[in-house]
C-alpha positions as CSV (number, residue, x, y, z in Angstrom):
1,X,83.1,-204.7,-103.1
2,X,79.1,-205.4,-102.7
3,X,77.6,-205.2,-105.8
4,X,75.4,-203.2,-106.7
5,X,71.6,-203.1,-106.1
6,X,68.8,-201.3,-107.0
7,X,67.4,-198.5,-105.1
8,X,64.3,-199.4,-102.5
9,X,61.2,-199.0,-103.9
10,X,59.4,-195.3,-102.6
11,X,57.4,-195.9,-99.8
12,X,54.6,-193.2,-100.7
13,X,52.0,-194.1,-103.7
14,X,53.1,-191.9,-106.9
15,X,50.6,-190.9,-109.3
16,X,52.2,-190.6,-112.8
17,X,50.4,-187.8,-114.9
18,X,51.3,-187.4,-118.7
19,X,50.5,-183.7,-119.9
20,X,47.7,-183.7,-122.3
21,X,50.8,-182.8,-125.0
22,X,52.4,-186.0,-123.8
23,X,49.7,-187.7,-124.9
24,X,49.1,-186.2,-128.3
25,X,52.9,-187.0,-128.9
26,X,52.5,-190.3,-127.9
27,X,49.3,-190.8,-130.5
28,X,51.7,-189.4,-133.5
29,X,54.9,-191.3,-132.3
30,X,52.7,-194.6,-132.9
31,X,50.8,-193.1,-135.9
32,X,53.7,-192.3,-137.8
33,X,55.5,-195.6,-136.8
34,X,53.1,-197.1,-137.7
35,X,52.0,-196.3,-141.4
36,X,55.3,-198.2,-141.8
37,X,55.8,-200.9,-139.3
38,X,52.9,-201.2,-136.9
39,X,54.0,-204.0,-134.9
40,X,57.1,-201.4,-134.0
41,X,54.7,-198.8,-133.0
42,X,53.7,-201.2,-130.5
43,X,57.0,-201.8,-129.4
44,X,58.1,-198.4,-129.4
45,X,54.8,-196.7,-127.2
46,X,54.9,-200.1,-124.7
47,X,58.2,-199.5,-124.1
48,X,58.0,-195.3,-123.3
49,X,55.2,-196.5,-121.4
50,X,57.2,-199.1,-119.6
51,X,60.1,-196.8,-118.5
52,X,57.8,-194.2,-117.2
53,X,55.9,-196.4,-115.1
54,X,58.6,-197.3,-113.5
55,X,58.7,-194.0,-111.9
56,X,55.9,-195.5,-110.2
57,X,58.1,-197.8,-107.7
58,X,61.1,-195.7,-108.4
59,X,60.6,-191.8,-108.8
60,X,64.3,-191.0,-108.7
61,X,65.0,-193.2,-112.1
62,X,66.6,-191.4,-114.2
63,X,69.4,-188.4,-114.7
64,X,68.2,-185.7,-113.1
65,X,68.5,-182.0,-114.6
66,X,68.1,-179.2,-112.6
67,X,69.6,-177.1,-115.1
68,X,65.9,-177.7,-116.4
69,X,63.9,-177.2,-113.5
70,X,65.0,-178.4,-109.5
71,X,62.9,-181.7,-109.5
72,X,63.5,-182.8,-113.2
73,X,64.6,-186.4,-114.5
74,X,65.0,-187.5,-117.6
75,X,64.2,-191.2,-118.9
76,X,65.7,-192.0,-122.4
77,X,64.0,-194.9,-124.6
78,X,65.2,-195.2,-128.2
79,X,65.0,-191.7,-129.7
80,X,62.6,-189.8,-127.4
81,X,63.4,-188.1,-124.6
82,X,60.9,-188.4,-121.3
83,X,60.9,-185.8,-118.6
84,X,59.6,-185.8,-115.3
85,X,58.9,-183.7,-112.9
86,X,58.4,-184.6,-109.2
87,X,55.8,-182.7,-107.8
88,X,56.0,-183.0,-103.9
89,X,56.2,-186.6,-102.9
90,X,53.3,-188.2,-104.6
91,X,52.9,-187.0,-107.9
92,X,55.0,-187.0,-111.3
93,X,54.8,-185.0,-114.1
94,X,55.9,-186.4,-117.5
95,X,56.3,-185.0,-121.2
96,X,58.2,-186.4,-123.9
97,X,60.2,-185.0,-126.5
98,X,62.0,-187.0,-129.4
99,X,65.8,-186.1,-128.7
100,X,66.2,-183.7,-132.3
101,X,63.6,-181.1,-130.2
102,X,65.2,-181.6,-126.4
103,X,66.6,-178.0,-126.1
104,X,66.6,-176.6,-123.4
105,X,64.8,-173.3,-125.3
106,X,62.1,-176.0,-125.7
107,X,61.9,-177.5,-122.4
108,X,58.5,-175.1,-121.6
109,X,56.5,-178.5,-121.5
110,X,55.3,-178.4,-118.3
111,X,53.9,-174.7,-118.2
């Protein structure tokens, strides 16, 4: 046996878009962290942040769903849910959800 490695790095530049309700939920996940334990919003939003941009060098990360939509992964960090969607070869699409709303009756994000 080999061992494992990790997958090469994409050889096309990826833009990584977040929706502009990705965005909003980002602003309350570290606002409402926050009013508690600020230094943990931090910690929380740099790591979403971290795992999506991964995507960056590595746009297949993650489990992907097409039960959602054909070209849809998701990333999982602490109790929110990322999706992405690949959008031809250069561009990804990502929302996030905390995991007690990822349904798929509410997985109309990216309309």
């Amino acid at each position: 046996m080999t061992g494992w490695a990790p997958p090469r790095t994409w050889p096309l530049p990826v833009d990584l878009v977040w929706t502009p309700q990705a965005r909003e939920d980002l602003i309350d996940i570290y606002a409402c962290i926050g009013l508690d334990n600020p230094s943990a919003a931090e910690r929380i939003l740099n790591a979403i942040e971290a795992k999506a941009k991964l995507l960056i060098e590595y746009p297949r990360l993650g489990v992907q769903r097409p039960d959602i939509r054909p070209s849809t992964r998701i990333l999982i960090e602490g109790p929110h849910i990322t999706l992405c969607e690949t959008q031809g070869l250069t561009k990804l699409t990502c929302v996030i959800l905390p995991k007690s709303r990822f349904a798929l009756a509410d997985l109309h994000a990216f309309d």
